[in-house]
FIKOLZA-1660 file (N, C-alpha, C; in steps of 0.1 Angstrom, whole numbers, plus 5000, padded with zeros to 4 digits):
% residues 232
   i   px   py   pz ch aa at
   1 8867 3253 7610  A  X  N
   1 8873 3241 7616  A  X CA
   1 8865 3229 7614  A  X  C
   2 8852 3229 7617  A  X  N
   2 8845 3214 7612  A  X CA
   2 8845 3218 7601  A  X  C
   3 8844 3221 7591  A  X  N
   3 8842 3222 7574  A  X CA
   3 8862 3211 7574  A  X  C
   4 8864 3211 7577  A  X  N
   4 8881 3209 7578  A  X CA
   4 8882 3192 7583  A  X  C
   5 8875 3195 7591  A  X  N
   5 8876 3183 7598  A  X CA
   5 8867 3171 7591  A  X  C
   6 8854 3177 7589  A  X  N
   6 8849 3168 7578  A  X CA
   6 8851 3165 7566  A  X  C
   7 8857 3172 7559  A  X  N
   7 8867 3170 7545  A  X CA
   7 8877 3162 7549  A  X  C
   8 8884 3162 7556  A  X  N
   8 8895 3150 7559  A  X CA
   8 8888 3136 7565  A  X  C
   9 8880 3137 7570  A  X  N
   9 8872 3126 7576  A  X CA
   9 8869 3112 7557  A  X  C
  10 8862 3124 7554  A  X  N
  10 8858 3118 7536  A  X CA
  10 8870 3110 7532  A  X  C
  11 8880 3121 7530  A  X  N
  11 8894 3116 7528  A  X CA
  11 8900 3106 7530  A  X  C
  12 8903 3105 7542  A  X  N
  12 8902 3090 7555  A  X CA
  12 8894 3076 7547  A  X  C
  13 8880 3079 7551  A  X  N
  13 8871 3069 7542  A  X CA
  13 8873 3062 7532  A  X  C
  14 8872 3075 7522  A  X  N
  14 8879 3071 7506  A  X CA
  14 8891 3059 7503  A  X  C
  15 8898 3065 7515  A  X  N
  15 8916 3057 7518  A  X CA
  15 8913 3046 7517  A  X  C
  16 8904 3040 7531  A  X  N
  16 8904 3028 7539  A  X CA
  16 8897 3019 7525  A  X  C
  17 8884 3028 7518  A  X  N
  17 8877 3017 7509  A  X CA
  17 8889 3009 7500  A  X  C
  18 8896 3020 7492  A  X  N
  18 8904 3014 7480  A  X CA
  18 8914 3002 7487  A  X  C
  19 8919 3008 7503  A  X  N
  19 8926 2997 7508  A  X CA
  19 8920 2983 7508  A  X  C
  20 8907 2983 7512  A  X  N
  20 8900 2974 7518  A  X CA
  20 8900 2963 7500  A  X  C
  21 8894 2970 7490  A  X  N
  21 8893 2963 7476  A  X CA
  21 8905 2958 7475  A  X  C
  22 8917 2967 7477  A  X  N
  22 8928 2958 7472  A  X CA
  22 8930 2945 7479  A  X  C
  23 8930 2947 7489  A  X  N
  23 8938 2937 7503  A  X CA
  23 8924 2924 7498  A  X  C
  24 8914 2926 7494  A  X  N
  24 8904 2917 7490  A  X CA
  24 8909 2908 7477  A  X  C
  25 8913 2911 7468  A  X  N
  25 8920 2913 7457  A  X CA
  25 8929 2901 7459  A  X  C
  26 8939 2906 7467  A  X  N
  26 8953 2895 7471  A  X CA
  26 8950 2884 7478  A  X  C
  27 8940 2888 7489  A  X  N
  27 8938 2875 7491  A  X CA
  27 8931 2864 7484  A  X  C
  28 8922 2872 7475  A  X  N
  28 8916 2856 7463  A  X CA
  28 8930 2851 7458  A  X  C
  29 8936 2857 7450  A  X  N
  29 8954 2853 7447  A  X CA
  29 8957 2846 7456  A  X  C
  30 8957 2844 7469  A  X  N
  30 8967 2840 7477  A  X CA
  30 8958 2825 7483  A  X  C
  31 8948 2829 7482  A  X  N
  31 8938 2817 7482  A  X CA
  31 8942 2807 7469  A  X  C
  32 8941 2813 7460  A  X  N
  32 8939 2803 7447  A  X CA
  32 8956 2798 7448  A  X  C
  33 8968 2809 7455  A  X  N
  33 8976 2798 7453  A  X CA
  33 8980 2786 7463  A  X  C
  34 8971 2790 7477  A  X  N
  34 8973 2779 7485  A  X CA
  34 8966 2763 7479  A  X  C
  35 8954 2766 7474  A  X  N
  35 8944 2758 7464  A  X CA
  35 8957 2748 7459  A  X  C
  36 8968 2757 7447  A  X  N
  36 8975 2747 7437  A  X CA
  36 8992 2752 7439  A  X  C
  37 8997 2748 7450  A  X  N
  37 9011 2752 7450  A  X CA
  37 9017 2746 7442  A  X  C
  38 9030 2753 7437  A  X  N
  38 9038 2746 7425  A  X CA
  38 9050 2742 7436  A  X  C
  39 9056 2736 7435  A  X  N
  39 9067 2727 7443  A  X CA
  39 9080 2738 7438  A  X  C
  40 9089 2737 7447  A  X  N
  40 9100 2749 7441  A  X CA
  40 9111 2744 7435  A  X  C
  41 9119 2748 7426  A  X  N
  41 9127 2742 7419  A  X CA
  41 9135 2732 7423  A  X  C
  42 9141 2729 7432  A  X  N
  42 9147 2717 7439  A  X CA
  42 9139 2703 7443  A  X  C
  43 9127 2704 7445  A  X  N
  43 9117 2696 7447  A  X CA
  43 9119 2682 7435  A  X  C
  44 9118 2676 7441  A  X  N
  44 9118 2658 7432  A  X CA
  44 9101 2663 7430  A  X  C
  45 9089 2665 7431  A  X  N
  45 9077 2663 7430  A  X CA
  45 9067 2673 7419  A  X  C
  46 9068 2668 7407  A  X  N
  46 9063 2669 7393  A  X CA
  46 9050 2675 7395  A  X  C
  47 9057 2691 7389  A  X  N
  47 9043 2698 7386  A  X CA
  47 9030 2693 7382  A  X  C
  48 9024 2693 7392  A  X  N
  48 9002 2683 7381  A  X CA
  48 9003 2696 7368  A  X  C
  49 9002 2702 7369  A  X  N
  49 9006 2712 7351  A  X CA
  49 9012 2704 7341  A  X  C
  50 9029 2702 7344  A  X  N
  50 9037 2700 7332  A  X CA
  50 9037 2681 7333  A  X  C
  51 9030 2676 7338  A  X  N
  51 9029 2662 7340  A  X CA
  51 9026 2656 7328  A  X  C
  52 9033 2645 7320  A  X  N
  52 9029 2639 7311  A  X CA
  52 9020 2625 7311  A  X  C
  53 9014 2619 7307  A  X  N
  53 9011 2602 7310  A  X CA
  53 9025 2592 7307  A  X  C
  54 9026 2588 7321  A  X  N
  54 9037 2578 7316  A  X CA
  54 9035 2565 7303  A  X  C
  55 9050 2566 7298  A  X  N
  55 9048 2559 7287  A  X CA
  55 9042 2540 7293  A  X  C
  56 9035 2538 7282  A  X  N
  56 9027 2525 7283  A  X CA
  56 9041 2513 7281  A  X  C
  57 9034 2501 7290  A  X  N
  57 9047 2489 7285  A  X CA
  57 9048 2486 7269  A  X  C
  58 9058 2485 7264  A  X  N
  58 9062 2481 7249  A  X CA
  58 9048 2466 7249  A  X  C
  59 9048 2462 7240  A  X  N
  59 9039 2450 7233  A  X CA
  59 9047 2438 7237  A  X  C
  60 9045 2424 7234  A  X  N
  60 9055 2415 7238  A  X CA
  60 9057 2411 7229  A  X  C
  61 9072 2409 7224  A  X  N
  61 9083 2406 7213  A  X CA
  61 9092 2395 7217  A  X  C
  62 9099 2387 7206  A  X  N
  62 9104 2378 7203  A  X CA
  62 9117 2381 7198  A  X  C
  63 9128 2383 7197  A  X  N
  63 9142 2382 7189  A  X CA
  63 9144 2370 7182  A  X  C
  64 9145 2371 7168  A  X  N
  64 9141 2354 7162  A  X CA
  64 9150 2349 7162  A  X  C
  65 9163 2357 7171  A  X  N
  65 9174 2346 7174  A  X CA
  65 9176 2342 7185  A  X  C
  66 9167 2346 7197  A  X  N
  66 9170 2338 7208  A  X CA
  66 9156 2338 7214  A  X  C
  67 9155 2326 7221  A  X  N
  67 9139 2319 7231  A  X CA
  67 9138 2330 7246  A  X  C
  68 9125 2332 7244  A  X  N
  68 9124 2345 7252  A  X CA
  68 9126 2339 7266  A  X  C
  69 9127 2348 7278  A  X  N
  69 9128 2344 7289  A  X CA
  69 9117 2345 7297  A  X  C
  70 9108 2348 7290  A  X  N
  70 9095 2346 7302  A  X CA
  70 9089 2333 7304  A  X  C
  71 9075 2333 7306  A  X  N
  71 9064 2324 7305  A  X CA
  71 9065 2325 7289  A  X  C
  72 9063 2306 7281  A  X  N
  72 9063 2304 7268  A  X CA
  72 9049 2296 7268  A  X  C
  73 9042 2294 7252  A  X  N
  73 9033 2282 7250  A  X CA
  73 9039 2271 7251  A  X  C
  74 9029 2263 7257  A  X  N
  74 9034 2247 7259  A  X CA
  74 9033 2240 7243  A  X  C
  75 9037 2231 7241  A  X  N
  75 9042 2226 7230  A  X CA
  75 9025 2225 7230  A  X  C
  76 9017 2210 7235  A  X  N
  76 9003 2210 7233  A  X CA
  76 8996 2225 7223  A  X  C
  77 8996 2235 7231  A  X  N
  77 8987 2248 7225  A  X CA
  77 8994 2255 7214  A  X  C
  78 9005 2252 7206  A  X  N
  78 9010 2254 7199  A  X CA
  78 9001 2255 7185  A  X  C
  79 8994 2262 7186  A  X  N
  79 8987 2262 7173  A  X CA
  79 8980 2271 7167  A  X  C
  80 8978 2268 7152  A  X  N
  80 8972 2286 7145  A  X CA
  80 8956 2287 7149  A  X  C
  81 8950 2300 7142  A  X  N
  81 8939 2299 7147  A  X CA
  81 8932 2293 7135  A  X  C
  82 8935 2289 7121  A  X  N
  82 8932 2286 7111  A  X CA
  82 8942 2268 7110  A  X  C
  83 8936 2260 7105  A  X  N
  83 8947 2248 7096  A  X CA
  83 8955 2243 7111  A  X  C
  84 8966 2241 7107  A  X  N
  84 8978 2231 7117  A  X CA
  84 8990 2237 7113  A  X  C
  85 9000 2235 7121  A  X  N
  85 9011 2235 7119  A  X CA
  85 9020 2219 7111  A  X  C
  86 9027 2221 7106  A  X  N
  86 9036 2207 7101  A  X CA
  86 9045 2205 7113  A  X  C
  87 9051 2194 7111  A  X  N
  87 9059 2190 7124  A  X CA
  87 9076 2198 7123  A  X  C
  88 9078 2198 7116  A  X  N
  88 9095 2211 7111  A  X CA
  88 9086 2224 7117  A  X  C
  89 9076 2229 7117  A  X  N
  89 9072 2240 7123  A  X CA
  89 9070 2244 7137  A  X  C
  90 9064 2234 7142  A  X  N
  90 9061 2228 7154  A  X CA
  90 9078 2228 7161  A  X  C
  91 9090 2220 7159  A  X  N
  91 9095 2220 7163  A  X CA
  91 9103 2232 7164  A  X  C
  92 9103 2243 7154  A  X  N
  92 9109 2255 7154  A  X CA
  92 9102 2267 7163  A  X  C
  93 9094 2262 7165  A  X  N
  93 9081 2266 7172  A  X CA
  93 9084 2262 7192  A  X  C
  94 9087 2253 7195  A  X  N
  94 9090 2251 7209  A  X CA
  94 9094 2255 7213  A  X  C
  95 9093 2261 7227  A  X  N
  95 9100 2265 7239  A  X CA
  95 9103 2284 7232  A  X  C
  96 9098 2286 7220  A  X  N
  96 9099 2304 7213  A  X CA
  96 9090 2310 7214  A  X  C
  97 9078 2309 7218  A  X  N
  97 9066 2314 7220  A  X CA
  97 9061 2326 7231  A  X  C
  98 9061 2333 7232  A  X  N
  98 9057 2342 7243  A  X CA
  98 9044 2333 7247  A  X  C
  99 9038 2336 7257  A  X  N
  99 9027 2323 7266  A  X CA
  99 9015 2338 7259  A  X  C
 100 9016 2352 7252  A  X  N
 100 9000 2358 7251  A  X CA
 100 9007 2362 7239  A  X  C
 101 9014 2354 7228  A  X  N
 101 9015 2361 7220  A  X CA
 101 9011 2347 7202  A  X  C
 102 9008 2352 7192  A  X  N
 102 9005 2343 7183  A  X CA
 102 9013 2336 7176  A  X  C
 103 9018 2323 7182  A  X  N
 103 9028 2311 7174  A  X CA
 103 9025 2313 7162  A  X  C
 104 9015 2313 7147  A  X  N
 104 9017 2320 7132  A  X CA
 104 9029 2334 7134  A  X  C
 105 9028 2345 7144  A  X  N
 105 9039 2355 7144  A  X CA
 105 9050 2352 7143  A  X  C
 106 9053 2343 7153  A  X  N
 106 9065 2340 7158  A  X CA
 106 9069 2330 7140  A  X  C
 107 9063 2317 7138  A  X  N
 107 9067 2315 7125  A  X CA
 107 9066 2321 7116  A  X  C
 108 9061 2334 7113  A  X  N
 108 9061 2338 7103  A  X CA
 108 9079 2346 7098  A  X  C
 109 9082 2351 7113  A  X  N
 109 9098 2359 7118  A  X CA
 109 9109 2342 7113  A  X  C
 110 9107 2333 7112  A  X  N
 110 9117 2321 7110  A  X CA
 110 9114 2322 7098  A  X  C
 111 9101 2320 7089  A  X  N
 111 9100 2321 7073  A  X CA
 111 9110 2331 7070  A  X  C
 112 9107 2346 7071  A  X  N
 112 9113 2358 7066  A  X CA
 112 9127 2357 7069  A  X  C
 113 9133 2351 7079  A  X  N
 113 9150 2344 7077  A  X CA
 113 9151 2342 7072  A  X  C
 114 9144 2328 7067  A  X  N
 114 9145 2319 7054  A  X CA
 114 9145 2324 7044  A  X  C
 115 9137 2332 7038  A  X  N
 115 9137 2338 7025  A  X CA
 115 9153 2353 7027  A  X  C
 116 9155 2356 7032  A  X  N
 116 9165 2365 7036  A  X CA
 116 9180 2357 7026  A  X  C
 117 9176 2344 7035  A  X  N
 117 9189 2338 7035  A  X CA
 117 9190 2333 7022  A  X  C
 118 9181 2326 7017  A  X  N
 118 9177 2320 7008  A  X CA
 118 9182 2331 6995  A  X  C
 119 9175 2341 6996  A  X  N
 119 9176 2353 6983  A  X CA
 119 9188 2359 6981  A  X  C
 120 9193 2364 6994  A  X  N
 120 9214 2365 6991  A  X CA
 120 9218 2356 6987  A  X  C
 121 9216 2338 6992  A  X  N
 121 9225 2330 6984  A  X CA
 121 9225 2330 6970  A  X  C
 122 9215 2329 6965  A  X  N
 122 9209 2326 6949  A  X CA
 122 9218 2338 6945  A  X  C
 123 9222 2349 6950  A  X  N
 123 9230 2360 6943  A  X CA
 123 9244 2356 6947  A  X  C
 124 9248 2354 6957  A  X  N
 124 9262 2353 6962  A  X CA
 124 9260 2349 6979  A  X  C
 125 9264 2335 6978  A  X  N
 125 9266 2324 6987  A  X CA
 125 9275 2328 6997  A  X  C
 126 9289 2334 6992  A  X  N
 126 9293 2341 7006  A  X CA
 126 9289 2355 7008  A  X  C
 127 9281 2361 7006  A  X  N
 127 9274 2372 7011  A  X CA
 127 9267 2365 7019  A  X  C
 128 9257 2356 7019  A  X  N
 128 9246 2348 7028  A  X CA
 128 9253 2351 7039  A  X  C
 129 9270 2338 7040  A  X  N
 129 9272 2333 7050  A  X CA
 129 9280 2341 7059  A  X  C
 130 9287 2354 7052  A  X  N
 130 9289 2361 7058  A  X CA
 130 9274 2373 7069  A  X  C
 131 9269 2377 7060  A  X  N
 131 9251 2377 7067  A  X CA
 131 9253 2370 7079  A  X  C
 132 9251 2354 7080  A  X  N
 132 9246 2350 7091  A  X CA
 132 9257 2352 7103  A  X  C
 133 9273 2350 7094  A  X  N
 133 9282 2350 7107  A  X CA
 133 9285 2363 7112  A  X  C
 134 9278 2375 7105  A  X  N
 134 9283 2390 7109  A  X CA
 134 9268 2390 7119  A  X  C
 135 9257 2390 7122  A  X  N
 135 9244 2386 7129  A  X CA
 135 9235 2400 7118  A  X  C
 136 9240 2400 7108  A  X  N
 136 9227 2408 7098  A  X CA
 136 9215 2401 7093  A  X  C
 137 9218 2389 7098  A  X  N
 137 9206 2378 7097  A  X CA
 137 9209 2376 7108  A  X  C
 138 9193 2376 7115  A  X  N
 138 9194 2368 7126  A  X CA
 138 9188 2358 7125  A  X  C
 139 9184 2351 7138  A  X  N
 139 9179 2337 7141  A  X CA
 139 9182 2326 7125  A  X  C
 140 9193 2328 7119  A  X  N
 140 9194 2318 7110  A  X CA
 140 9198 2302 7112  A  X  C
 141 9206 2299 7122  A  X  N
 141 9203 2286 7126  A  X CA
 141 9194 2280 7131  A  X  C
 142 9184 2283 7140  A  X  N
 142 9172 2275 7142  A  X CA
 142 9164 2275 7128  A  X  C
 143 9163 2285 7120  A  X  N
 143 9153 2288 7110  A  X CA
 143 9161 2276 7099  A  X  C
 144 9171 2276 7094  A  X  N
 144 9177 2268 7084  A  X CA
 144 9174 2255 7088  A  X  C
 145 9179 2251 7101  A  X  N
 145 9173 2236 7108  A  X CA
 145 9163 2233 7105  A  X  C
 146 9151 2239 7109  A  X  N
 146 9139 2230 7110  A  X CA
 146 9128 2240 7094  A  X  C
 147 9131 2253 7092  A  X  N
 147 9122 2256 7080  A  X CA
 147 9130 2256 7068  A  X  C
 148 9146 2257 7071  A  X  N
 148 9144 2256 7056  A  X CA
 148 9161 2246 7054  A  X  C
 149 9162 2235 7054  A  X  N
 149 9174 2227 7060  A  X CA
 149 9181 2224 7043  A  X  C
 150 9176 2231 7034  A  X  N
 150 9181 2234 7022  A  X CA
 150 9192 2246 7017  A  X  C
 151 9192 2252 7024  A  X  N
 151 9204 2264 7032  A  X CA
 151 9212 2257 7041  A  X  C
 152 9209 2244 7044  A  X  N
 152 9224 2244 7057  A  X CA
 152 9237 2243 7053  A  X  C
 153 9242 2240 7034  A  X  N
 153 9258 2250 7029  A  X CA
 153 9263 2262 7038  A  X  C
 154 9251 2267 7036  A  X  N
 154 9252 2279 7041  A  X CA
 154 9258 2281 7055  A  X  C
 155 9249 2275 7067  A  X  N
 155 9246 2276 7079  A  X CA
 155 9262 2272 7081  A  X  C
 156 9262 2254 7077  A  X  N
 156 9277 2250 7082  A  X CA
 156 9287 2261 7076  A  X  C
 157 9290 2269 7063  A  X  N
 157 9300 2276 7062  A  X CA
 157 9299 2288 7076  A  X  C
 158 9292 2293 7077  A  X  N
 158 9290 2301 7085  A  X CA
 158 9301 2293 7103  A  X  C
 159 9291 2288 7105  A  X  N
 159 9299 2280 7122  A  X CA
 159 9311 2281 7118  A  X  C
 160 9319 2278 7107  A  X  N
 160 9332 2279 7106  A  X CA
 160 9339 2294 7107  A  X  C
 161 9331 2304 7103  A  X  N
 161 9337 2315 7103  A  X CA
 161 9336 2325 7114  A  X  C
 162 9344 2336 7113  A  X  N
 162 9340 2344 7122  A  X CA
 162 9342 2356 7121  A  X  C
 163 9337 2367 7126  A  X  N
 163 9333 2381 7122  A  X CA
 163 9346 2391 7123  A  X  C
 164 9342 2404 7123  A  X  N
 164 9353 2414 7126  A  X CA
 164 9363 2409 7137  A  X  C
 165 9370 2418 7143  A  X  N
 165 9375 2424 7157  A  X CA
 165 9382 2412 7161  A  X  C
 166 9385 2412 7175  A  X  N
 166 9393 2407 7178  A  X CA
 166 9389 2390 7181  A  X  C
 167 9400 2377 7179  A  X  N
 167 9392 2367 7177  A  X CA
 167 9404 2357 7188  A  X  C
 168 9403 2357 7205  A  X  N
 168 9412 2352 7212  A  X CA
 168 9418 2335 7206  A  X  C
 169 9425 2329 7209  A  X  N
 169 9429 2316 7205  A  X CA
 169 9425 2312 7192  A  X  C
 170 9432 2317 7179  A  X  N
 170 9423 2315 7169  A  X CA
 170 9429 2298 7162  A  X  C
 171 9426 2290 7156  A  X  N
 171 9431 2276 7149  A  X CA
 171 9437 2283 7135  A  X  C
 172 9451 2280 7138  A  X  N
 172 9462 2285 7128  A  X CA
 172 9453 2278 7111  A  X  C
 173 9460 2285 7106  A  X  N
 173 9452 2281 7090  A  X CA
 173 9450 2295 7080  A  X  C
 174 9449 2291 7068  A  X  N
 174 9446 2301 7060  A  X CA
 174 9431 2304 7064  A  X  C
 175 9426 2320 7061  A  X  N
 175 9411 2323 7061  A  X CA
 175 9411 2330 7048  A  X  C
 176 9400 2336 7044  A  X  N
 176 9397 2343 7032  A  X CA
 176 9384 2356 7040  A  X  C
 177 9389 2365 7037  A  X  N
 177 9374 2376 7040  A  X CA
 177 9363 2375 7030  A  X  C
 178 9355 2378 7033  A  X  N
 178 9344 2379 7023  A  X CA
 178 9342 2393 7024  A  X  C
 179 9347 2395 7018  A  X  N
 179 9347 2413 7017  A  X CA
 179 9353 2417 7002  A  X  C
 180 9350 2425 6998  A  X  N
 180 9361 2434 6986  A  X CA
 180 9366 2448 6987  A  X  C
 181 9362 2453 6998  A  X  N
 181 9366 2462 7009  A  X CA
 181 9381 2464 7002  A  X  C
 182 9390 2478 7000  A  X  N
 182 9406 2475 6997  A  X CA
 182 9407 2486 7014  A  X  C
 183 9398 2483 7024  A  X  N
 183 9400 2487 7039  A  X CA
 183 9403 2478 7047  A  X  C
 184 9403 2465 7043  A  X  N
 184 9403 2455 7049  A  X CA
 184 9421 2452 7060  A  X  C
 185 9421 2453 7069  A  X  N
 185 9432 2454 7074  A  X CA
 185 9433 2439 7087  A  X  C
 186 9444 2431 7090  A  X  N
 186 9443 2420 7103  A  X CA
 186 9458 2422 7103  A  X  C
 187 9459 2414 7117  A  X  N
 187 9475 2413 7122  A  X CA
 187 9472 2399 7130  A  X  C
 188 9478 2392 7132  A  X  N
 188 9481 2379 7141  A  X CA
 188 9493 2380 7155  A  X  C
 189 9488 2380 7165  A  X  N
 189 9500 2385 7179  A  X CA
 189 9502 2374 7184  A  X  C
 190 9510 2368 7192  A  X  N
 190 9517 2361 7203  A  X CA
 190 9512 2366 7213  A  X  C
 191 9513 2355 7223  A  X  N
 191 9508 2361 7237  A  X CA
 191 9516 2371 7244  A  X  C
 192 9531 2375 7240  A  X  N
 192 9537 2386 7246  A  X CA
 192 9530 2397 7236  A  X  C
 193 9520 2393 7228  A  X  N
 193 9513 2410 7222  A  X CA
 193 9525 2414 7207  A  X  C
 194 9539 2405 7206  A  X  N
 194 9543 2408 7196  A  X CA
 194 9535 2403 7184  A  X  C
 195 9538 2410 7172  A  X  N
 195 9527 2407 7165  A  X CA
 195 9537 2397 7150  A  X  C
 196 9530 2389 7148  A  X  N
 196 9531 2376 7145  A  X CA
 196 9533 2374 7127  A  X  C
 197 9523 2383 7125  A  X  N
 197 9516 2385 7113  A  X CA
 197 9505 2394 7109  A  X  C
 198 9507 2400 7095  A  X  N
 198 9500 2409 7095  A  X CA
 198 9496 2414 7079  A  X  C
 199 9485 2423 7077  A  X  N
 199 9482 2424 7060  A  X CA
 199 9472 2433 7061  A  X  C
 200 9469 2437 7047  A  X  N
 200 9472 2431 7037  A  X CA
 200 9488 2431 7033  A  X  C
 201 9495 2423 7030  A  X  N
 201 9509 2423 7022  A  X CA
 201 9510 2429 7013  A  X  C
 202 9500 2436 7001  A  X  N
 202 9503 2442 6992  A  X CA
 202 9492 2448 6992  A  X  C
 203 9491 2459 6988  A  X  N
 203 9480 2471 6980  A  X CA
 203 9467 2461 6977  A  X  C
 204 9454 2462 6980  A  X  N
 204 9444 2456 6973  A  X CA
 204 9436 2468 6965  A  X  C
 205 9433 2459 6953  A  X  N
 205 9426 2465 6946  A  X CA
 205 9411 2464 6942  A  X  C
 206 9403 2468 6942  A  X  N
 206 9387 2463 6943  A  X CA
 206 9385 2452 6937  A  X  C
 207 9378 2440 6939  A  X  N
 207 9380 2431 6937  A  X CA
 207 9384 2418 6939  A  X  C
 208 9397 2422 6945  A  X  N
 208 9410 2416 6948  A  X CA
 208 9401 2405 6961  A  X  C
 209 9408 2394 6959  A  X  N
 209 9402 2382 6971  A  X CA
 209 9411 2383 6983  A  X  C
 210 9411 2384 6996  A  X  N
 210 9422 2392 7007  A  X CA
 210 9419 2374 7015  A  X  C
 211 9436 2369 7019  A  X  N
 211 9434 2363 7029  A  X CA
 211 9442 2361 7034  A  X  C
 212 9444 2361 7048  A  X  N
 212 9455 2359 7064  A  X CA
 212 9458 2346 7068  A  X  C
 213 9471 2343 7073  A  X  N
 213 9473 2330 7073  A  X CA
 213 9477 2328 7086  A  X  C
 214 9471 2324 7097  A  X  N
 214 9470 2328 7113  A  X CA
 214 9483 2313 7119  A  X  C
 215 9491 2315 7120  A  X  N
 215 9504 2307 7122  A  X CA
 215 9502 2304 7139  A  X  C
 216 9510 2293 7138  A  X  N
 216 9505 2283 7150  A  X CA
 216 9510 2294 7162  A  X  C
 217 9508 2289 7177  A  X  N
 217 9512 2301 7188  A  X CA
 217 9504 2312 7186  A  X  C
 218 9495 2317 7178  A  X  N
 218 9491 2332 7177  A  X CA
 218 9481 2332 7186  A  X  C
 219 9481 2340 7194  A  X  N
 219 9470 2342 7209  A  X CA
 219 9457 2350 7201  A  X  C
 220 9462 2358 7194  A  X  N
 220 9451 2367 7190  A  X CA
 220 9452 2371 7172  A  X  C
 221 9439 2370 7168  A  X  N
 221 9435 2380 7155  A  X CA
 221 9426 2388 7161  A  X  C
 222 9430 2400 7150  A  X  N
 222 9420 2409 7148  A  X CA
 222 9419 2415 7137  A  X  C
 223 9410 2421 7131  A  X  N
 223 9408 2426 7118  A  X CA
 223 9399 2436 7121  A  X  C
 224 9398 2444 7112  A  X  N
 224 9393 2459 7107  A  X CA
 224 9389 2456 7094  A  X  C
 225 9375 2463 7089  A  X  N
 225 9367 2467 7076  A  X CA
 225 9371 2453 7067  A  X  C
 226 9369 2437 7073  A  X  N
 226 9371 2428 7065  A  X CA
 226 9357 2425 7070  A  X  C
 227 9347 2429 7076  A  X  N
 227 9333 2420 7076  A  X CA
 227 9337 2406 7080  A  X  C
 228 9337 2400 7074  A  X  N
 228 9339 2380 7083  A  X CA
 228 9349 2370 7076  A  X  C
 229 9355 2365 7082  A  X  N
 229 9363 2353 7079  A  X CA
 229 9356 2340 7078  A  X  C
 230 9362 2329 7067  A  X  N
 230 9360 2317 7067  A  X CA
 230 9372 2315 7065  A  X  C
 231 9372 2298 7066  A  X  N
 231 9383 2289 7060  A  X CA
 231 9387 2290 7046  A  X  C
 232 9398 2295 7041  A  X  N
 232 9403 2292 7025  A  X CA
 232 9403 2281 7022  A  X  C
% end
């Protein structure tokens, strides 16, 4: 009977140790996850694990077709860090300047217009001016004004014309597309939406010169795959 009793006593012992290791075990686990809880799926609050660095502010930029809205250089500090500016530069230069950014950048974006504009004309003049009035050139009117006022054929054809889509109250008159497009499609409506006028009138064939003749009363043009209109 004690031979019995002491063998199960061991037994017992044995039990309690491996319990004791494990239960030691779980609680370092349970420790380390009080340490770093993860938030549970519904949670708005971003695992510190899968956290990225938020993205940095963009740099500060200019559209060379329109004067930024922030803080600008004053006309006074307008200047390179090398030489001068000329006075046509200076004045294309005013009121466009970011206030931490370098007036040479900013004219350099009015030059590269210029030459834009400049290099389509020398090949085809209404390609230019269709360019400027579709906005595949931008900033081309301040740039033609004051850097390069040897393009303003150009600039004035342009103000006269106007681009795709829909064109409300348009001034009756022939136009001409500058396109060779044989996709080129417009219609002319009344203000009850009946439509007025419309083309092409005949099959175009590549090449072919396309133009719509917008009759007095028409409330609306619109055109499709003609790129831009001017005056015929």
């Amino acid at each position: 009977m004690y031979r019995r009793s002491a063998a199960a006593a061991v037994l017992l012992a044995a039990a309690l140790t491996l319990t004791a290791c494990s239960s030691s075990g779980d609680g370092k686990a349970d420790a380390e996850a009080a340490v770093k809880p993860k938030p549970p799926a519904s949670s708005s609050v971003p695992d510190p694990a899968d956290a990225s660095p938020a993205p940095s502010a963009p740099a500060a930029s200019v559209a060379p077709d329109a004067k930024p809205t922030g803080p600008v250089l004053p006309d006074p500090k307008l200047t390179p860090k090398t030489g001068s500016f000329k006075d046509n530069e200076k004045k294309y230069l005013s009121g466009r300047v970011p206030e931490k950014m370098d007036p040479a950048a900013v004219l350099q974006t009015g030059q590269e217009t210029c030459q834009r504009v400049e290099r389509t004309a020398k090949r085809d003049k209404d390609a230019a001016t269709a360019a400027v009035i579709s906005g595949e050139i931008t900033g081309a009117k301040d740039a033609i004004t004051h850097l390069c006022p040897e393009q303003k054929p150009v600039l004035a054809a342009a103000e006269k014309g106007f681009g795709d889509g829909t064109r409300t109250s348009p001034a009756p008159g022939t136009y001409r597309a500058l396109t060779q497009s044989t996709t080129c499609t417009w219609d002319a409506k009344g203000k009850d939406g009946a439509i007025l006028a419309s083309g092409p009138e005949a099959p175009v064939k590549a090449g072919d010169k396309i133009t719509a003749t917008v009759p007095a009363g028409a409330a609306s043009f619109t055109s499709t795959g003609c790129y831009a209109w001017i005056p015929a």
